[in-house]
N, C-alpha and C positions, 0 to 999 in steps of 0.2 A: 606505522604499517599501513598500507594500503589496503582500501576498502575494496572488495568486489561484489559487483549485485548480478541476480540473474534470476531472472523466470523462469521456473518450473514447473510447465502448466500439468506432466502428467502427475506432478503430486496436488495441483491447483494450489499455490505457492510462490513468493518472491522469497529468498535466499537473501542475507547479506552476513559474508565472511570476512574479517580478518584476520591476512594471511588462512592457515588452515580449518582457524576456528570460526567454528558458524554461529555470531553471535545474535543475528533478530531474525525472525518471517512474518509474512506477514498473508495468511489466510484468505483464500477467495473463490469465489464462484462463479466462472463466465457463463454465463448462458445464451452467447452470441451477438448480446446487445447491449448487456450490462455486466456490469464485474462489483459485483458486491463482495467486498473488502470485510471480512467477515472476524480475523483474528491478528492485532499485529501482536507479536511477542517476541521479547529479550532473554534471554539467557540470563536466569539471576547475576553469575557473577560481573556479566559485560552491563548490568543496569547504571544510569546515570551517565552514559556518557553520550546522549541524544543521536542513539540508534536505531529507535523505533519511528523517531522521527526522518530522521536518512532513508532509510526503506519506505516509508510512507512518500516521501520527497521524489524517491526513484518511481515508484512505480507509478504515480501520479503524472509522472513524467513522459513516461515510456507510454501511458496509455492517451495521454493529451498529443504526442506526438502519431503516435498511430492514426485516432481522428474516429477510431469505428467504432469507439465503446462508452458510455456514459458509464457510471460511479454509484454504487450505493451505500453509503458507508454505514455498516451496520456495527461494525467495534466501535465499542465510546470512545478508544482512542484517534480513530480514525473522524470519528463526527469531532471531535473538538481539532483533531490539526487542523479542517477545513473550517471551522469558527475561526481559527487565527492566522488561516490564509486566504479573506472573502475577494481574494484578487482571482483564487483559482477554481472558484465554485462554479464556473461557467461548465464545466464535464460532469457536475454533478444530475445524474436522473432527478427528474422532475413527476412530479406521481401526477395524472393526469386526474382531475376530479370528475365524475361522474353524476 
């Protein structure tokens, strides 16, 4: 069954359905310049079949292709996808020291 994904920023939210059932989201916060990625979650029953990873995939995707937002990943699932993707850390905010 075909996956579909979609931004739903007035719930601040990625969506990923199969067919009708809304199996992952995944939580965020844009605040104009960064999008901190705040909650990815799977639907117990759809767990295990590396959907929270797809949603993380997509929207990483969607905001690398946009070009206007760095990344904050504040879910631990979201800071270890990007441990194990350090090809795509380039959109990740960088905390500027002081």
């Amino acid at each position: 069954m075909e996956l579909t994904f979609t931004n739903e920023p007035d719930a601040s939210r990625y969506a990923l359905r199969r067919g009708d059932d809304l199996v992952s989201i995944l939580d965020y916060r844009d605040d104009g310049r960064t999008v901190a990625m705040t909650r990815a979650y799977t639907v117990p029953t759809f767990r295990g079949h590396g959907y929270a990873g797809e949603i993380t995939e997509r929207a990483v995707a969607e905001l690398e292709a946009r070009g206007d937002r760095e990344i904050i990943p504040v879910c631990w699932y979201v800071a270890d996808w990007f441990a194990a993707h350090p090809e795509r850390a380039g959109i990740l905010h960088q905390r500027q020291a002081h």
